[in-house]
N, C-alpha and C positions, 0 to 999 in steps of 0.2 A: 179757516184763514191762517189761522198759528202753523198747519203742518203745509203750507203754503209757503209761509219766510221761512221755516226750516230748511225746503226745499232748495229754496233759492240760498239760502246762507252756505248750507254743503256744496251747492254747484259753483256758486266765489270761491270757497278754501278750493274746490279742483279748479278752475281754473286758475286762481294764485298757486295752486300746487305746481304747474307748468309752466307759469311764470317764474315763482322761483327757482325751478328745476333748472332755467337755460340764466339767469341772473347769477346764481351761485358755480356754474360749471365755467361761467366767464371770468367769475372771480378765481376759480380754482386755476383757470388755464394762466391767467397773470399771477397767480400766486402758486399754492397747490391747494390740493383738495381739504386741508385739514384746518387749514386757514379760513378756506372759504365757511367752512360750515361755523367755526368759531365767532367769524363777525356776522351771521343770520346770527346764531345762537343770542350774541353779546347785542346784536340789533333786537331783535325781539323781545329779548327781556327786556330792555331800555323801554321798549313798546307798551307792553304788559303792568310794568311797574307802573309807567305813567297813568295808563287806561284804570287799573286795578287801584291807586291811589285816589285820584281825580272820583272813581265814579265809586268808591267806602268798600270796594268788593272784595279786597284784597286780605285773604285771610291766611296769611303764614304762619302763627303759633298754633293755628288748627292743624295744619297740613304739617306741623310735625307728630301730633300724635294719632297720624295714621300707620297701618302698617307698613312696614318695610317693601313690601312687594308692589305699593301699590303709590311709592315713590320712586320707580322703575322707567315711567314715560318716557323723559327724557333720554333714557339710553336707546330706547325705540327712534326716537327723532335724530340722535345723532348719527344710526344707521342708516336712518332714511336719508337725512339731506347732505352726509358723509359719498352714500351712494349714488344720490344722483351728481355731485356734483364732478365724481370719479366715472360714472358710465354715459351722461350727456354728451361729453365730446367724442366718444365713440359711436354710441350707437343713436344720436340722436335724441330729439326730446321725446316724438311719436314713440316710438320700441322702449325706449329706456321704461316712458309711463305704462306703455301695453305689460311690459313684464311686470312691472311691479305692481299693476292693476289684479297681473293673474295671482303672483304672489299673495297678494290682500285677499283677492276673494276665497283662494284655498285656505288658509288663517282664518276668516269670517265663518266660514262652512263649519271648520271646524270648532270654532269658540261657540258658533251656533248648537251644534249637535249636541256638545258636549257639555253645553252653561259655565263655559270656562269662567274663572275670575267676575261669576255675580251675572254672568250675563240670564237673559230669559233663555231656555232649553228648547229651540227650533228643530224639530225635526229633521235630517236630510231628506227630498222630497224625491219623484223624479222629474220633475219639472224645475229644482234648484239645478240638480247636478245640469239636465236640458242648457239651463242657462250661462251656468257655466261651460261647457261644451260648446256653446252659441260664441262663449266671449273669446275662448282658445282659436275659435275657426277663425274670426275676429281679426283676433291675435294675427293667423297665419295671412290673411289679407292685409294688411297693413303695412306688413314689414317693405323694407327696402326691396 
């Protein structure tokens, strides 16, 4: 049952991922792009603090004494919704997400193969790469 709402919890963040992809490129097209990602960023936290306050979970004197690399997230996030909020008005929500779908899952492969940063050590299969091969053909049907 647990790996059930897991399920469904990842399938909300992708479909809020597409949500926000076309909410934050609206903002960028009335403002620009640097902007838009700033009031997500400054919404979010506002979000977070409250959720993280509210429910005792909020543990920041911990999360400074972690290591340096692995208070790096954030620069990730600001690439991601930096990027879509810069590539949605051109190439769309569909292609913008197909790319950075392929993006992520060549990154996963290899964080997989290689146990990058703590991860479990996944072998490359040929039924992984199949799949991804599956997602690129994907890819090429989709486009405009």
């Amino acid at each position: 049952m647990q790996l059930i709402a897991l399920g469904f919890f990842i399938l909300a963040a992708g479909i809020a991922s597409s949500a926000q992809a076309i909410v934050n490129a609206e903002v960028g097209r009335r403002t620009d792009p640097i902007t838009a990602a700033t009031v997500s960023f400054i919404v979010g936290l506002a979000v977070l603090l409250v959720v993280g306050t509210v429910s005792g979970r909020l543990q920041l004197a911990e999360a400074t004494q972690l290591p340096p690399l692995l208070l790096t997230g954030g620069l990730f996030g600001v690439l991601i919704v930096t990027g879509f909020a810069t590539v949605v008005p051109v190439l769309g929500v569909t292609e913008s997400t197909l790319i950075y779908i392929l993006g992520s899952l060549a990154a996963a492969l290899a964080i997989d193969a290689f146990g990058l940063l703590g991860a479990p050590q996944i072998p490359v299969t040929l039924t992984r790469i199949a799949g991804i091969v599956l997602a690129v053909v994907g890819f090429l049907l989709a486009r405009r």
